[in-house]
TORNUDREN-714117 format. One line per 3 residues: number of its first residue (from 1); for each residue x, y, z of N, C-alpha, C. Coordinates in Angstrom, 1 decimal. Example, Ala and Ser with C-alpha at 12.3 -4.5 7.8 and 13.67 -1.06 7.14 Angstrom:
! residues 2
1	13.2/-5.7/7.8/12.3/-4.5/7.8/13.2/-3.3/7.8  12.8/-2.2/7.1/13.7/-1.1/7.1/12.9/0.0/7.9
//
This chain:
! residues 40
1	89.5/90.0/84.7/90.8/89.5/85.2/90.9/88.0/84.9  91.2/87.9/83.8/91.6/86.2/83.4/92.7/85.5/84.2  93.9/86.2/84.4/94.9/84.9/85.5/94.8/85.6/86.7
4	93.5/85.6/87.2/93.3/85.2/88.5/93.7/83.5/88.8  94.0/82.5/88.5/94.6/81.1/88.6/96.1/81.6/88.8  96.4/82.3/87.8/97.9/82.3/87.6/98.7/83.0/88.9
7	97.3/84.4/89.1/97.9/84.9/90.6/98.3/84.4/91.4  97.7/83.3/91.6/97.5/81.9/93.1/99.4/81.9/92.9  99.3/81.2/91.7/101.2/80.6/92.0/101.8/82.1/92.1
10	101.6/82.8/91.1/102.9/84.1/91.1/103.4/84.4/92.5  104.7/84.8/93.0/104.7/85.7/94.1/103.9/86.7/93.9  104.0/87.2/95.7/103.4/88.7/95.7/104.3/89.9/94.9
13	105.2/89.5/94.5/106.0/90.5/93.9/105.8/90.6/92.5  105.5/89.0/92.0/104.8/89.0/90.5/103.1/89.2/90.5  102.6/88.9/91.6/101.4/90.1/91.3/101.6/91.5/91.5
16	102.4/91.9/92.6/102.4/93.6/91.6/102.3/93.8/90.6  103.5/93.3/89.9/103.9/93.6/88.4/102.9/93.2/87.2  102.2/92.0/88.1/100.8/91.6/86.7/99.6/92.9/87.2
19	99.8/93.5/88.0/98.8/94.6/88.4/99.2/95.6/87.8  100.5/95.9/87.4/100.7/96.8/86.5/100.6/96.4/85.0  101.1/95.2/84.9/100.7/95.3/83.6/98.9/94.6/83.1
22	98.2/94.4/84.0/96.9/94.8/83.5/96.8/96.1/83.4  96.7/97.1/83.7/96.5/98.4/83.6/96.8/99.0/82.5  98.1/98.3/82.8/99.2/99.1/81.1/98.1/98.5/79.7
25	98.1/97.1/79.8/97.3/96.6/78.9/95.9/96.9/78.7  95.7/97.7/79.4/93.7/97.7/80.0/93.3/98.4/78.6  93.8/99.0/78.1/93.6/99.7/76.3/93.8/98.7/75.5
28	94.7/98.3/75.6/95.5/97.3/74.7/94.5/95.7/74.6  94.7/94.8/75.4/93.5/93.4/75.0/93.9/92.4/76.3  92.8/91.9/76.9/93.2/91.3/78.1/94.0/89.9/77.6
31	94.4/89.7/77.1/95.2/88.3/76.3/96.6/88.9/76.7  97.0/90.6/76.4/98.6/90.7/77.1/99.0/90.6/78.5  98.3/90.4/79.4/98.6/90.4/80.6/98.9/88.7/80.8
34	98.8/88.0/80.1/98.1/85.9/80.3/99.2/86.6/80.0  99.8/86.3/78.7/100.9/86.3/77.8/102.0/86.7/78.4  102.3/88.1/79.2/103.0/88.1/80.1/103.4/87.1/81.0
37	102.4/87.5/81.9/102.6/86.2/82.9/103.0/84.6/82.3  103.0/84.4/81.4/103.3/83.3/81.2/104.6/83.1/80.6  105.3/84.4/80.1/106.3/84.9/79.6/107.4/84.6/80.7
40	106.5/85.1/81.8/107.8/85.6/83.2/108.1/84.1/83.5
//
């Protein structure tokens, strides 16, 4: 779990969504979930 930091700011509502998209990305490369989040 790399943005565990990023968690801290997100709402709880944008950690759901980064909880889903770690998962989604969990095949995929832990770099799409940062990238996200930093997207949003």
């Amino acid at each position: 779990m790399r943005h565990l930091g990023a968690e801290k700011v997100m709402s709880p509502e944008e950690e759901t969504q980064a909880s889903v998209t770690s998962r989604t990305s969990e095949g995929v490369s832990n770099e799409t979930p940062v990238s996200s989040c930093t997207h949003l």
